[in-house]
N, C-alpha and C positions, 0 to 999 in steps of 0.2 A: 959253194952251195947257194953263194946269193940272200943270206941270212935267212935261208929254211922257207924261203918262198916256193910256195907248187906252181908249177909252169896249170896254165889256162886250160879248159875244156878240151877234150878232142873234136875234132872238125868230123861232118854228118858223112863222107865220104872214107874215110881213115879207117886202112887195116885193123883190126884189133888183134894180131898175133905178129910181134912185131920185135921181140928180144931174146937174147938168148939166155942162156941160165949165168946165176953168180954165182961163181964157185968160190971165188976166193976173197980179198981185202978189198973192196971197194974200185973193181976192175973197169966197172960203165963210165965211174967219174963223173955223172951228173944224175941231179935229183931225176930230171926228165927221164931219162935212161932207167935209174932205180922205179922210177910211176912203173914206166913200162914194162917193167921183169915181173911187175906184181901183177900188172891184165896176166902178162905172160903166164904167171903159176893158176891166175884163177882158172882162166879160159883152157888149160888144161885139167885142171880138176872138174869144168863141169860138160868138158868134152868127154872124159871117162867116166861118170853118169850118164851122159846119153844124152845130154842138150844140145840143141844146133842152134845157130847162129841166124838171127831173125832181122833184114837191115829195116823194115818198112812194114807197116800196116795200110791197107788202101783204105780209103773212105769209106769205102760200100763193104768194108768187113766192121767198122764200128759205127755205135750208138751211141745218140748222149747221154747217159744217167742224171746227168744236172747240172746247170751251170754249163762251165765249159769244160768237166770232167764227162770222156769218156772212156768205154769197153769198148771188147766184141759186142756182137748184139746179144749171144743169149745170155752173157753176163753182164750184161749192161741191165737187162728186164728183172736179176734176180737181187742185181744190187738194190735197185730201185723198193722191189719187195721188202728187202731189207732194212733200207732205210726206213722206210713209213711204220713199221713193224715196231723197228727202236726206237722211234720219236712217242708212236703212240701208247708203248709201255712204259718209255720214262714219264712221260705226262701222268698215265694211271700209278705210278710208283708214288711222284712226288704227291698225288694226291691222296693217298695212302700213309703219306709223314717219313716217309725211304727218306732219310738223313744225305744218304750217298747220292741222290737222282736228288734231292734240293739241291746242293752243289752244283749241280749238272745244269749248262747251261743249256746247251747245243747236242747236236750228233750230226757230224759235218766229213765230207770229203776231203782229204788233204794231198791224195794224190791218187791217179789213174794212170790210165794208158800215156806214156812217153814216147816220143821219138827219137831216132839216134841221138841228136843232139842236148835235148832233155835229157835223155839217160847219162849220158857222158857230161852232163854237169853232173847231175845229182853223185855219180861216180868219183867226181875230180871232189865235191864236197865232205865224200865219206872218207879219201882220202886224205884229203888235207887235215879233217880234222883228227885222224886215228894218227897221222906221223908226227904232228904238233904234240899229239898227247906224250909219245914217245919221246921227242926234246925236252917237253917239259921235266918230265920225268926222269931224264939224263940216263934211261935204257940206252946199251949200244951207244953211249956217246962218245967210245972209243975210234968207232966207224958205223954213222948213220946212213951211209950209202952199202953196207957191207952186204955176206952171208949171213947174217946170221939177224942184221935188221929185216931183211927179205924176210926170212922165213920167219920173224916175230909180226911182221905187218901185212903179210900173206895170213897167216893163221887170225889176223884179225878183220880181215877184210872177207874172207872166204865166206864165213856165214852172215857178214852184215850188208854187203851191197853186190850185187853182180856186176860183170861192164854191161856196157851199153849194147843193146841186141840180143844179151844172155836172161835178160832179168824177165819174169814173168808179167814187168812193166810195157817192156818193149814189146809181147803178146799179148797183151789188152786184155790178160787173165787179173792182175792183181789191182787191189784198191790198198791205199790207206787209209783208214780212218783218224777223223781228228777230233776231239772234244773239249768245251772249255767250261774249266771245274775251280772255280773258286778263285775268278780271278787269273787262272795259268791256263795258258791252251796248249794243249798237251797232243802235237802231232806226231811226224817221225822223229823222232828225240832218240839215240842213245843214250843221253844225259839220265834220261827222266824214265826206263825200264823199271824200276820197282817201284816208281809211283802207280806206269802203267796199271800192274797187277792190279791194283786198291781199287781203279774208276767204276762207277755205274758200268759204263760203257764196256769195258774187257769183260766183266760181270756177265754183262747182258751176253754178247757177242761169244763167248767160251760158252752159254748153256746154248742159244739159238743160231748160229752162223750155217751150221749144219743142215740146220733146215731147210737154207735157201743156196746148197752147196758151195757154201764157203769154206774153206780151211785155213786155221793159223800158219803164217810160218813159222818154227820152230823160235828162230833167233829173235824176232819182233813182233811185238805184242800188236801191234797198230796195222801189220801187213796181213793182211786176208788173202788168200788166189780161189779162183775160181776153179771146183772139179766134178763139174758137171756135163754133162755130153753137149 
């Protein structure tokens, strides 16, 4: 196994349906081979939803919102909305004595539209750190290439990252939000979910997102998509 090191990004060209299933003790015999079985279970789980596989976004389909994060364009105009919205209410908060929005530094973009390659890091990242947690942990340490790690780090990966092309990143629907609260900047974090809950920000964002048709994703407090026409 290489002392539990995850093999690199995938490359911006690279099939994403690319292994067959583990039935039995640890039959692929490389980490590399196990990465791949897991695209393999996701990319069929979001194939039977109804997702297709998206390699490229053209330029003249996205907008900048700020910085060098962008959308599409009509979710690029409502993020923007957005943001000025929640800047301008945390300013009237803190000056109000909102304990929560003093903490509150910022209200900042931490991630937008991806490209293959972009996404297949952020992917290789969710990865690595969900199979680590599993070593540590000494789950499945009888066979960490096995069945039955699959299907523990499948069921872990399936609601926190899509691959790359699947994710509503790679459609230049989804933003992440980022904010820094007391000293911690608090972006896409698994670590840091139930701090999420507490922020000004999740606050704000859980009463008003709607308005400028954002929606949560279930699993992550920080990811918003865009569902608007």
């Amino acid at each position: 196994m290489g002392g539990g090191r995850v093999p690199g990004p995938l490359g911006a060209g690279e099939a994403p349906v690319v292994t067959p299933e583990l039935t039995g003790s640890s039959p692929l015999q490389s980490l590399d081979a196990f990465k791949r079985a897991i695209m393999q279970r996701q990319i069929e789980h979001l194939l039977r939803k109804g997702r297709h596989f998206i390699a490229a976004l053209s330029a003249s389909e996205l907008e900048v919102v700020e910085g060098h994060f962008k959308l599409r364009k009509p979710a690029a105009g409502k993020c923007r909305e957005l943001l000025a919205a929640a800047r301008e209410e945390l300013e009237k908060a803190k000056s109000q004595g909102d304990e929560s929005a003093r903490q509150t530094a910022d209200v900042v973009i931490h991630s937008a539209y991806r490209d293959f390659r972009e996404d297949g890091a952020a992917w290789e990242r969710a990865f690595r750190k969900q199979y680590r947690k599993m070593l540590k942990t000494k789950q499945h340490a009888a066979d960490p290439l096995g069945a039955a790690a699959l299907r523990y780090i499948a069921h872990k990966m399936i609601p926190l990252k899509a691959p790359p092309g699947f994710s509503n990143h790679s459609n230049g629907l989804a933003v992440d939000f980022g904010t820094n609260v007391g000293g911690v900047y608090y972006g896409a974090n698994s670590d840091l979910q139930e701090q999420w809950r507490e922020l000004w920000l999740y606050q704000w964002l859980k009463k008003n997102a709607r308005r400028f048709d954002f929606k949560q994703l279930p699993s992550e407090e920080w990811h918003w998509d865009y569902v608007g026409s």
